[in-house]
C-alpha positions in Angstrom: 33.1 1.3 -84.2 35.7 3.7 -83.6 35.2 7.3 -85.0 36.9 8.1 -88.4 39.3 10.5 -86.6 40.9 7.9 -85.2 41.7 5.8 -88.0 45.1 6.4 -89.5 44.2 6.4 -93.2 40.9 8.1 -92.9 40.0 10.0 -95.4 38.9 13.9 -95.4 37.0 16.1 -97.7 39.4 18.4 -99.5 37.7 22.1 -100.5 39.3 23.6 -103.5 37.4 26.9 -103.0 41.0 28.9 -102.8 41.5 27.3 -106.3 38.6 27.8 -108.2 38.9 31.8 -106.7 42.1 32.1 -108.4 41.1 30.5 -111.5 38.5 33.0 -111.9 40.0 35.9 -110.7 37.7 36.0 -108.0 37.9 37.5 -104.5 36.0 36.1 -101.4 34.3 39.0 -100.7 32.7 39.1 -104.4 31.7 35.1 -103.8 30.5 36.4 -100.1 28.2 39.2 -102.1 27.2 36.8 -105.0 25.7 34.0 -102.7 24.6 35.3 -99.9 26.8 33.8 -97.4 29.0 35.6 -94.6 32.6 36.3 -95.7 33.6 34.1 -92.3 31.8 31.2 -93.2 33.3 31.2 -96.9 37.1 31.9 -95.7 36.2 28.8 -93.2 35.2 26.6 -96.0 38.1 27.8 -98.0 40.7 27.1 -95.2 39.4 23.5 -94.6 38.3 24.3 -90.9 34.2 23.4 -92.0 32.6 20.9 -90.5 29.7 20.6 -92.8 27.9 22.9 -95.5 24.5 23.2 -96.3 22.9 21.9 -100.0 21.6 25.2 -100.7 25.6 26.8 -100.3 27.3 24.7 -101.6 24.5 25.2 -105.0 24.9 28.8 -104.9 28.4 28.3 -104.4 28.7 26.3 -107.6 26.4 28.5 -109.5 28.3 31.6 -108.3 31.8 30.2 -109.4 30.2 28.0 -112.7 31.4 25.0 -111.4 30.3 21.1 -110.2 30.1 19.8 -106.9 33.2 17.4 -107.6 35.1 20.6 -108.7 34.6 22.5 -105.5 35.1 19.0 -103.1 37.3 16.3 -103.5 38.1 12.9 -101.0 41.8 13.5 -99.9 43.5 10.6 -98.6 45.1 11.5 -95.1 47.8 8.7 -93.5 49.6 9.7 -90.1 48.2 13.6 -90.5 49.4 13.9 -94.0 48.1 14.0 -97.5 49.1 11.4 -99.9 
């Protein structure tokens, strides 16, 4: 089986971090302080360069910004490198 990259209409994890900040008025170094997470690996989440994300930050990122987990990620359908 060929790896999801590869497949045309794969889809990606979208994080709406940058959205639920300006919602709440709320600057990434305030989310860095209130969670305990460095303000790199937030603004890496937030730009959609992460990986992965550990249970316990993504918890204390919901916590911190009130929110659920289907608020902060959402499945973004990608076909030939764009969104759809």
């Amino acid at each position: 089986m060929a790896p999801a990259d590869s497949d045309e209409n794969a889809a990606q994890i979208h994080c709406r971090l940058d959205v639920l900040l300006a919602e709440r008025e709320m600057t990434l170094t305030k989310l860095s302080e209130l969670v305990g997470v460095s303000l790199v690996n937030l603004s890496v989440l937030k730009n959609g360069r992460a990986r992965a994300i550990r249970f316990s930050t993504l918890t204390a990122i919901c916590k911190a910004l009130d929110c659920e987990v289907g608020d902060l990620l959402v499945l973004a359908e990608w076909k030939a490198g764009t969104a759809v």
